[in-house]
KOLROMAR-112827 format. One line per field, with one value per residue: y negated, x negated, z of N, C-alpha, C in turn; residue number from 1. Coordinates in steps of 0.05 Angstrom, whole numbers, plus 5000, padded with zeros to 4 digits. Layout:
N
n_py	Y,...
n_px	X,...
n_pz	Z,...
ca_py	Y,...
ca_px	X,...
ca_pz	Z,...
c_py	Y,...
c_px	X,...
c_pz	Z,...
seq	NUM,...
//
This chain:
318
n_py	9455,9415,9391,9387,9357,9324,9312,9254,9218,9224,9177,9181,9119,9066,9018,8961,8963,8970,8932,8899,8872,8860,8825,8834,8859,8865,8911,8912,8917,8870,8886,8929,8899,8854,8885,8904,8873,8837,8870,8873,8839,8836,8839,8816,8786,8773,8779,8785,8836,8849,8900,8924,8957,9014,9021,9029,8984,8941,8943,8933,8882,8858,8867,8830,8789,8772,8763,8763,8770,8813,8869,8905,8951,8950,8994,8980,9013,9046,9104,9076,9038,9065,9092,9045,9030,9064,9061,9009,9008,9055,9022,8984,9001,9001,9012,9055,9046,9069,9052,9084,9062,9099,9165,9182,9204,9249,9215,9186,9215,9240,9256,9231,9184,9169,9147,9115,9136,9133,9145,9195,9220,9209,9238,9205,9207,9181,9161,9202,9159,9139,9137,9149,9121,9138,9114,9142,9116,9066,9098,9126,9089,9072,9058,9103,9138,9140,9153,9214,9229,9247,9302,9327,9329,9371,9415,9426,9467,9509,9510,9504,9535,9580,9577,9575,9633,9656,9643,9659,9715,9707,9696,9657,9611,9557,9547,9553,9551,9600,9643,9657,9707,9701,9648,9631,9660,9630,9582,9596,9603,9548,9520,9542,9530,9462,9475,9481,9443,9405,9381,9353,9322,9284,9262,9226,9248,9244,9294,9326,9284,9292,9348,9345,9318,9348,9399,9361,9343,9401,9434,9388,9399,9453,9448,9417,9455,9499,9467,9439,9430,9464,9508,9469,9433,9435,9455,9420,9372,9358,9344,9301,9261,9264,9241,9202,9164,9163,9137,9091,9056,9051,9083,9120,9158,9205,9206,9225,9273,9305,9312,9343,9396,9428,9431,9453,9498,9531,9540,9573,9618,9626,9623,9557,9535,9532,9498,9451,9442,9423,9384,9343,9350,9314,9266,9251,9224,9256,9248,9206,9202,9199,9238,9250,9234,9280,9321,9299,9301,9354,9372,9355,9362,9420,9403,9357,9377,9397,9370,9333,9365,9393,9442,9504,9525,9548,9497,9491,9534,9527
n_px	3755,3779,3760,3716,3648,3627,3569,3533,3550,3491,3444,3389,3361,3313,3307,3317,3337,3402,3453,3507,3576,3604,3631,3570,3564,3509,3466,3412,3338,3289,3236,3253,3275,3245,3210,3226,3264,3258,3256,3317,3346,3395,3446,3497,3503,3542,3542,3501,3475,3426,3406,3384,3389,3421,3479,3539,3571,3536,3542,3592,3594,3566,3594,3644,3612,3600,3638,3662,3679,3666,3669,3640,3591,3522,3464,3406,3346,3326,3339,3360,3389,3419,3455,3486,3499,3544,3579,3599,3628,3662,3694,3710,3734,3710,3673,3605,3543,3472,3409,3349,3296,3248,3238,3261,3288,3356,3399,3408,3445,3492,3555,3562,3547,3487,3476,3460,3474,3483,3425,3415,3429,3480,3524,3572,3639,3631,3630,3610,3568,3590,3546,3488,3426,3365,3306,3244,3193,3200,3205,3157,3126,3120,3104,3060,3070,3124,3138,3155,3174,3224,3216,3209,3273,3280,3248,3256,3287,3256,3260,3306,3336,3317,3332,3385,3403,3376,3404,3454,3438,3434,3486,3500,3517,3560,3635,3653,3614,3589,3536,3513,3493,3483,3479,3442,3395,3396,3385,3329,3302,3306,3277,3231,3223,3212,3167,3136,3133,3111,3059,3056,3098,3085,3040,3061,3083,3127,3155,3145,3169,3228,3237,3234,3283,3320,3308,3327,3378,3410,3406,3433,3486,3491,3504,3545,3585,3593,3606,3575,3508,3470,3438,3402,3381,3360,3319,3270,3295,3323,3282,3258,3308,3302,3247,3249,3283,3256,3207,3220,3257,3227,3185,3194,3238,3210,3156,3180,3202,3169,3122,3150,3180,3119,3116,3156,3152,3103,3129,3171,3143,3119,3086,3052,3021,3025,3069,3048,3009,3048,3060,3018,3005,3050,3038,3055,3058,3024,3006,3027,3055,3048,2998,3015,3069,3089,3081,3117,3166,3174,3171,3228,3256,3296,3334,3358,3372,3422,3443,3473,3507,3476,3476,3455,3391,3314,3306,3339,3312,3261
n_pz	1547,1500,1443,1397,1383,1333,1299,1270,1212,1165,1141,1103,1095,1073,1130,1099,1062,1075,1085,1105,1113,1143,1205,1258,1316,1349,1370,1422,1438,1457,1447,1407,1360,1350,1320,1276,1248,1209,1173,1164,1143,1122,1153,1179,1227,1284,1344,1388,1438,1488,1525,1589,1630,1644,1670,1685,1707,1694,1640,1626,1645,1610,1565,1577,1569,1531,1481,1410,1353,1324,1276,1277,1314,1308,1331,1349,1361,1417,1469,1504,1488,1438,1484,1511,1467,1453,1488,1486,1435,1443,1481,1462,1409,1366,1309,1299,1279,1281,1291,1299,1329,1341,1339,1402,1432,1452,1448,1403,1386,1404,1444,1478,1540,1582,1650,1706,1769,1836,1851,1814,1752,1706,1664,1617,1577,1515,1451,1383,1342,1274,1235,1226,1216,1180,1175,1155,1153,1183,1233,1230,1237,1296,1364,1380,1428,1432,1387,1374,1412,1432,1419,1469,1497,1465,1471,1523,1522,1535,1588,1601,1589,1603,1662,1646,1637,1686,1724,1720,1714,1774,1783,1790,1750,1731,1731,1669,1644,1632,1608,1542,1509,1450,1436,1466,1441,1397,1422,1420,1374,1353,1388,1371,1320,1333,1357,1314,1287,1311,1305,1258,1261,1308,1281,1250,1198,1141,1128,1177,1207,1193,1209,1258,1272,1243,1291,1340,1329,1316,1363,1389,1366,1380,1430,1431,1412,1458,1484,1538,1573,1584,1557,1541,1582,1648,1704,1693,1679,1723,1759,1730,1737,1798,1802,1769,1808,1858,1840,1824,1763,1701,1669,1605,1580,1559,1579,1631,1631,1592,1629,1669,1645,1637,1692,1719,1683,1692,1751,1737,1714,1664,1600,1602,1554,1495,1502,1527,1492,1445,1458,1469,1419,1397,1431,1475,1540,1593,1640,1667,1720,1788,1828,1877,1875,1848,1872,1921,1897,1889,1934,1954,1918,1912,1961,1931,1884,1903,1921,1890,1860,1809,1762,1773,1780,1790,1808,1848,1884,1902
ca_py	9436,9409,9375,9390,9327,9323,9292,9224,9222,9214,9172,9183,9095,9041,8984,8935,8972,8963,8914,8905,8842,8854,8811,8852,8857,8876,8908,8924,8912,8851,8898,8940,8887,8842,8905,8912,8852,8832,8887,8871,8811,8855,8842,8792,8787,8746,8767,8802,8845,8862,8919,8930,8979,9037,9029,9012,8952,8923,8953,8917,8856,8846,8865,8809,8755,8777,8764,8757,8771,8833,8889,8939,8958,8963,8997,8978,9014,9067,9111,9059,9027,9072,9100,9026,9017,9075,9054,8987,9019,9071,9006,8958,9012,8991,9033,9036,9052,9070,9058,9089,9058,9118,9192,9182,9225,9258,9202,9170,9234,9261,9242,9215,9162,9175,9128,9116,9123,9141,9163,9212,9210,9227,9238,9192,9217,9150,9169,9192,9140,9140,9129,9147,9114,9136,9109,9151,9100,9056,9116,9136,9062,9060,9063,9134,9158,9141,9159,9231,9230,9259,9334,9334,9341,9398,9435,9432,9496,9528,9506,9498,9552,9595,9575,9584,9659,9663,9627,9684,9736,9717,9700,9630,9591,9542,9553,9541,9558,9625,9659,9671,9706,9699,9614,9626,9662,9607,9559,9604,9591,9516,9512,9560,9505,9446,9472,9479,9422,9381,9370,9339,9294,9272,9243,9215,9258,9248,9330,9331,9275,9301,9378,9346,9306,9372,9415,9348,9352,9428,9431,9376,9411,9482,9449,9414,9473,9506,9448,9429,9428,9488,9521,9455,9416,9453,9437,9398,9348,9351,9334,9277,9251,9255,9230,9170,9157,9161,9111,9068,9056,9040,9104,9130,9187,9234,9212,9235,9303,9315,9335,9366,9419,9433,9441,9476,9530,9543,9556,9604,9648,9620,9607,9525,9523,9528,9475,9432,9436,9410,9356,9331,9329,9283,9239,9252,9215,9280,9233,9170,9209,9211,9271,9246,9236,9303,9330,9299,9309,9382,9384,9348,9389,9435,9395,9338,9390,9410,9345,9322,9388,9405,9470,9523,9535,9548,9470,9493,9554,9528
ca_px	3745,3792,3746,3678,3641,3614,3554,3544,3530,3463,3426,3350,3355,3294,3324,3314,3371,3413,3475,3531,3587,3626,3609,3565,3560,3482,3452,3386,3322,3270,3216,3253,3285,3225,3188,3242,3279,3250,3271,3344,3363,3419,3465,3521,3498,3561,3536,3465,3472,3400,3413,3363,3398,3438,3504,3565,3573,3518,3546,3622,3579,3554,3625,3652,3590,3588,3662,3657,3697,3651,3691,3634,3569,3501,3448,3375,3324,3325,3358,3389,3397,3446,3477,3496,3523,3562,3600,3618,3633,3685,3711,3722,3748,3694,3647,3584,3519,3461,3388,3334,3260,3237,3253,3247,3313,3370,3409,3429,3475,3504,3573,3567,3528,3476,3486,3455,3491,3475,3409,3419,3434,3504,3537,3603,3639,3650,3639,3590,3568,3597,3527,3458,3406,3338,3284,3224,3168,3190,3192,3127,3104,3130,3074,3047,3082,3151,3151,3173,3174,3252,3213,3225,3296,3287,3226,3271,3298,3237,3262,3330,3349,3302,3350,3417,3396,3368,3434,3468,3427,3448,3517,3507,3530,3588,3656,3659,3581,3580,3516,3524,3468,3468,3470,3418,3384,3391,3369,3299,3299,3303,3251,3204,3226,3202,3138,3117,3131,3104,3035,3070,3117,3065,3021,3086,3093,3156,3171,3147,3199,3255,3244,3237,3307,3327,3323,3348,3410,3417,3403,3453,3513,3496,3508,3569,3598,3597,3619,3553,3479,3456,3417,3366,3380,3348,3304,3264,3317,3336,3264,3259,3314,3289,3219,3249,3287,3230,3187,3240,3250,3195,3174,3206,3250,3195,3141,3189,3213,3154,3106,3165,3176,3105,3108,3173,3153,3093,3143,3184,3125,3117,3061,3057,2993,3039,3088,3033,2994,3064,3066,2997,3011,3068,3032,3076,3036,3022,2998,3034,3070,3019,2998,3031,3102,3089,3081,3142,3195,3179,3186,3256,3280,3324,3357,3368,3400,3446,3464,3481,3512,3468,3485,3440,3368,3299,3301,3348,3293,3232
ca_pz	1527,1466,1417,1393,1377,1309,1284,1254,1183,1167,1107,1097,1083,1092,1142,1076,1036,1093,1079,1129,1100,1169,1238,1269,1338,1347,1414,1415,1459,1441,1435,1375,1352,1347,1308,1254,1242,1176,1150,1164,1139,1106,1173,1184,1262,1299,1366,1401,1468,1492,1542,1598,1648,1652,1694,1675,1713,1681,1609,1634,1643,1581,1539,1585,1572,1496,1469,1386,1319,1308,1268,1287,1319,1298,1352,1339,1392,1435,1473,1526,1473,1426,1502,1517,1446,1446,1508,1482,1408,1451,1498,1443,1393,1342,1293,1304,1266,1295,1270,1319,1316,1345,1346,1422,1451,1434,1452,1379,1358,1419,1444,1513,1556,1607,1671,1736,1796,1861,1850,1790,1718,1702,1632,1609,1544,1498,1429,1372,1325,1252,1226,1234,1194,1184,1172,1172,1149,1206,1253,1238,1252,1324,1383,1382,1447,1434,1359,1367,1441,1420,1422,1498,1492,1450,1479,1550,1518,1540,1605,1604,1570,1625,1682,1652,1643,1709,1743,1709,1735,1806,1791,1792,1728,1751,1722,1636,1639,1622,1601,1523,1497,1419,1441,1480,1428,1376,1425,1424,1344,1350,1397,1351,1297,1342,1370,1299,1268,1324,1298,1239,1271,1327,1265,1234,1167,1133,1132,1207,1239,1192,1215,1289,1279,1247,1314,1354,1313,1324,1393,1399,1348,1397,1468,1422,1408,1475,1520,1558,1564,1597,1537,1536,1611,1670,1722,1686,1671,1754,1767,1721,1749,1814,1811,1773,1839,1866,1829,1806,1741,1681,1649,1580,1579,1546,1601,1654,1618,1579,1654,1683,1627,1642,1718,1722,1667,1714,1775,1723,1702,1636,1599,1588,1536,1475,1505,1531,1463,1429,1474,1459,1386,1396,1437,1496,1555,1613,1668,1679,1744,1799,1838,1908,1874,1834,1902,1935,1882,1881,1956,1962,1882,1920,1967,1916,1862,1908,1930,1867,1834,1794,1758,1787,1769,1794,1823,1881,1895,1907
c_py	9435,9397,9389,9379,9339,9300,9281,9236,9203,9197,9161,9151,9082,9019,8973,8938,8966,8940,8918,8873,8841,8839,8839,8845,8878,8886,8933,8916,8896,8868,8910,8921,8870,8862,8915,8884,8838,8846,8887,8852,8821,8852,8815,8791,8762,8748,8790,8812,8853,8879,8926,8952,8997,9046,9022,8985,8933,8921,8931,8890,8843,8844,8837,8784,8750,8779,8762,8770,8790,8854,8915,8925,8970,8967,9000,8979,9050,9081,9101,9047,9042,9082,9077,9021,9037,9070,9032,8996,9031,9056,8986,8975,9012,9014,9031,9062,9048,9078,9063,9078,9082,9148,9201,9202,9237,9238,9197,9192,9246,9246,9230,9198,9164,9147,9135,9109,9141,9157,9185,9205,9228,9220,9228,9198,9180,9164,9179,9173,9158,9149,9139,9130,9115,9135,9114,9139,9082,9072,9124,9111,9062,9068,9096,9150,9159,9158,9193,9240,9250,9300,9338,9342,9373,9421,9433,9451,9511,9533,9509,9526,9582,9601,9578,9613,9674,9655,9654,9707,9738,9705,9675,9606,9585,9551,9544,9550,9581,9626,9668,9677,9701,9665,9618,9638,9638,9580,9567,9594,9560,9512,9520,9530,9482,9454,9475,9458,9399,9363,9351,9316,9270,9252,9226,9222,9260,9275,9330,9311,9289,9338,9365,9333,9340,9391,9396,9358,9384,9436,9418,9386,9440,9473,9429,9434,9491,9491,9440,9440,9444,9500,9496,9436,9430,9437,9412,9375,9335,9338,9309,9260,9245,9238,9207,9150,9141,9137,9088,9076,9054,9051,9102,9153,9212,9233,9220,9268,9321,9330,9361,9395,9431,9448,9462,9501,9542,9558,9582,9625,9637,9616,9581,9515,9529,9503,9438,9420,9421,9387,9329,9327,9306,9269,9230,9241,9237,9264,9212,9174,9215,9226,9273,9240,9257,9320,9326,9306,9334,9395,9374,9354,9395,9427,9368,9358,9394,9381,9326,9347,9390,9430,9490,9532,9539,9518,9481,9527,9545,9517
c_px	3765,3785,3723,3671,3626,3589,3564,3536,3518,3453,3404,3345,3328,3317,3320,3330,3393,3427,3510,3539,3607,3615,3594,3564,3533,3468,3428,3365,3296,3250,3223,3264,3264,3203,3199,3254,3273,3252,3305,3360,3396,3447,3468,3526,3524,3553,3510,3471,3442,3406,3383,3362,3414,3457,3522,3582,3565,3533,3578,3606,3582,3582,3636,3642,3598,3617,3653,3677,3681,3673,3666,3600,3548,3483,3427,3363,3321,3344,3379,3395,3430,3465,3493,3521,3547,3591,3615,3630,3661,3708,3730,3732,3737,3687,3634,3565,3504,3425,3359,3308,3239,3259,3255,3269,3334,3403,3434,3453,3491,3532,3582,3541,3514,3480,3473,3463,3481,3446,3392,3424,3454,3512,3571,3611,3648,3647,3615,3589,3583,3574,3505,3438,3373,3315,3250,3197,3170,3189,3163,3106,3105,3099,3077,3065,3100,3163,3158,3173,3196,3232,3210,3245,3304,3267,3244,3289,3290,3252,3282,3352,3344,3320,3376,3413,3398,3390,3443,3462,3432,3467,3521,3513,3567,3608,3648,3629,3573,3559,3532,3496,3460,3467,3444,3390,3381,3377,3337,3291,3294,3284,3227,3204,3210,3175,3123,3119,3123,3077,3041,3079,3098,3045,3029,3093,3112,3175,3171,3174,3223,3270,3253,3273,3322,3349,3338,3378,3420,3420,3438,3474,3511,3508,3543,3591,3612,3607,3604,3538,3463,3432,3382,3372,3382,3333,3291,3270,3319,3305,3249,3279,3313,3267,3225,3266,3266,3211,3206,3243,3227,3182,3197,3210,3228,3173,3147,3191,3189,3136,3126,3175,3156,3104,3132,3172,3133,3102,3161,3171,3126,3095,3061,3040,3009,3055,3069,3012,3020,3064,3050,3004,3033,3060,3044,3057,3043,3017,3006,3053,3046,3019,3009,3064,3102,3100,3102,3169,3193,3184,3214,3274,3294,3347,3379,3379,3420,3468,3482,3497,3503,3467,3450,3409,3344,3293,3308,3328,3266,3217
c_pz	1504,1450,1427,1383,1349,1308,1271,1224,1178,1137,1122,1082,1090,1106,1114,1063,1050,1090,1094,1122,1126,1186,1248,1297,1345,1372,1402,1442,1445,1438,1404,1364,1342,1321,1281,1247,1219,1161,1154,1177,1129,1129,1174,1212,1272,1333,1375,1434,1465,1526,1563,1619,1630,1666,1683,1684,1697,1641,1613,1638,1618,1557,1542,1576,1534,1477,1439,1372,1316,1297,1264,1295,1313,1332,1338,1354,1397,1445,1496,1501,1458,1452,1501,1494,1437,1462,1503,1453,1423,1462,1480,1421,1366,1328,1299,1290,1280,1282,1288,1310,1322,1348,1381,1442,1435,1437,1433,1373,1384,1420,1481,1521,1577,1626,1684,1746,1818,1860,1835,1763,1713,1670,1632,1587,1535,1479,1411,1350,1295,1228,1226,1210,1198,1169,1170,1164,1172,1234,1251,1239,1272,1335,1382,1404,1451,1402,1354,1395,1446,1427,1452,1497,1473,1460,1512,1547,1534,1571,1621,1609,1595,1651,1680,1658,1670,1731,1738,1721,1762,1810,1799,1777,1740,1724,1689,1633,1630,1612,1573,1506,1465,1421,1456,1456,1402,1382,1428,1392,1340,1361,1384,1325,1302,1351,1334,1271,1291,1318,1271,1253,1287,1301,1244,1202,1164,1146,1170,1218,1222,1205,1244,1297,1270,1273,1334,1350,1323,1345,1409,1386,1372,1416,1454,1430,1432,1504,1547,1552,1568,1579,1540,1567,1630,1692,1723,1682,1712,1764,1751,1729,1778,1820,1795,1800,1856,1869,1821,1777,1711,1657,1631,1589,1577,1568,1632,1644,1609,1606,1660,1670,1642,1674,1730,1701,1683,1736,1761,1712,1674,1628,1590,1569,1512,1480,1510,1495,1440,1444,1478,1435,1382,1408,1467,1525,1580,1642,1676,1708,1760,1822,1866,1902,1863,1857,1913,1922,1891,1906,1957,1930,1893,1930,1948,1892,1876,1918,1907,1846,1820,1784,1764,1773,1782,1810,1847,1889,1904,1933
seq	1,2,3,4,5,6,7,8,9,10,11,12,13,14,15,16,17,18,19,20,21,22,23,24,25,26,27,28,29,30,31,32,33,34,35,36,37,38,39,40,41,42,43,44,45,46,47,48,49,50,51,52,53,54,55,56,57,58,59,60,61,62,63,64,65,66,67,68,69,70,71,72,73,74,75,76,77,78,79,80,81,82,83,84,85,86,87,88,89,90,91,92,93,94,95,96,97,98,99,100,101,102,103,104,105,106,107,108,109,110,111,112,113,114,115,116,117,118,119,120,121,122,123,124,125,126,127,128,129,130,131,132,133,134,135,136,137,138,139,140,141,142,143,144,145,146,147,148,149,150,151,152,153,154,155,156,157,158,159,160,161,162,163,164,165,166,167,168,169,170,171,172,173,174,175,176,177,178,179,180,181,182,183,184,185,186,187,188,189,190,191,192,193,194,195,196,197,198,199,200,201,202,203,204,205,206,207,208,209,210,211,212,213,214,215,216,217,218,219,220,221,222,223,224,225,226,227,228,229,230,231,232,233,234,235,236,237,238,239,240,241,242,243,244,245,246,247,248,249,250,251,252,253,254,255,256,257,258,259,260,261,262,263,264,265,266,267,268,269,270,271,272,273,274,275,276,277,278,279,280,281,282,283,284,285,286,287,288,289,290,291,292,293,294,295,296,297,298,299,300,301,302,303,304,305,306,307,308,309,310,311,312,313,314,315,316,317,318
//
């Protein structure tokens, strides 16, 4: 590894203060866009991507369809949303700001792009934003189950964090992965952070989403630091990407992640009534996966981690 990505810098703004005199080049998704957009009149829009996948075809599409005079990027949405806009921000050499309607992933600050290809969900480095801007009166307007939905990504410590260990233990963390216990211990702190500010965030109090962006942020500066995701991306992660295989596409990040936490801390001996009780206060929907694809992911987990490299955890055992 020779860089370690930095966070964006952050301002605690309303969209309405919000004043951008450059072209913008605007990519967003008509739902958030539709749900904010009167609050930011403040933008000098020259052109609008609305992003609906996740490939890079589709992302090389749209740069192609969507030529303009922009001299930077604003992302208004989600987390396909800021992935998409970071990839055209990295291709076109732009800036880009990034104004989340929900706390819904850890998407907006990281420095790479999730993708689907073959099956899986792979990570591309482009860039992190310049920017963040947040908002937390219109986060805590969003629909109830996206608005801090984002404490998946950080409660997949519980999970995550469980399986590098246990790789370790039998000698199976892939090359650069090392087992480092005082990271691993810090990622137990962040998660203590998030399970108790979730009853907060879940009912959208100021203090609650800023502690919950907080441990995002931290979470995401630790797995910075060390050069991958091991401390918070585990099984759970391999079995949300399978069972959206599975079903297709449709669900939200946090209603794929958020069960699978749950059903893989069960197979690790854990207890899940602390994790499950944070997961209710945010609103996190437990049931939108139904009990015959629950069932088949968890028989074809093993051979689908391995088919896909997935670094070693409790998926390929079961």
């Amino acid at each position: 590894m020779n860089k370690f990505p930095n966070l964006p810098v952050v301002h605690l703004t309303p969209f309405s203060e919000v004043e951008e005199k450059r072209p913008v080049l605007l990519v967003t998704s008509a739902p958030a866009w539709n749900a904010v957009k009167a609050n930011l009149r403040g933008l000098n829009i020259a052109a609008t991507i609305e992003v609906t996948e996740a490939t890079v075809e589709n992302w090389d599409t749209l740069i192609t369809r969507h030529s303009s005079p922009a001299e930077i990027i604003y992302a208004v949405g989600g987390g396909l949303t800021a992935d998409a806009a970071k990839y055209f921000a990295a291709k076109l050499n732009l800036p880009l700001v990034v104004l989340p309607t929900a706390l819904s992933v850890d998407a907006f600050i990281t420095a790479a792009s999730g993708i689907r290809k073959d099956g899986c969900v792979y990570y591309i480095e482009t860039k992190v934003p310049e920017r963040l801007i947040l908002d937390l009166k219109t986060i805590a307007q969003a629909p109830a189950f996206i608005r801090a939905a984002g404490i998946t990504d950080v409660m997949s410590i519980a999970t995550g964090a469980w399986d590098w260990k246990f790789a370790h233990e039998q000698g199976k963390n892939p090359p650069g992965m090392a087992f480092i216990p005082w990271v691993y211990d810090n990622a137990q702190s962040i998660l203590s952070g998030v399970l108790a500010c979730a009853e907060a965030a879940g009912r959208g109090d100021p203090e609650g989403l800023k502690t919950l962006y907080d441990c995002l942020a931290m979470e995401v500066q630790l797995c910075n630091q060390i050069g991958h995701s091991r401390p918070e991306e585990g099984s759970e992660h391999y079995f949300a990407y399978a069972v959206e295989n599975e079903m297709g596409h449709g669900l939200p990040h946090g209603d794929l992640v958020g069960p699978a936490i749950l059903l893989i801390a069960k197979r690790q001996g854990q207890d899940p009534a602390p994790l499950e009780k944070a997961l209710k206060a945010c609103n996190v929907p437990l049931n939108n996966i139904p009990q015959d694809m629950i069932a088949r992911t968890l028989k074809i987990l093993p051979e689908y981690s391995r088919r896909h490299n997935l670094p070693f955890g409790i998926a390929h055992t079961l």
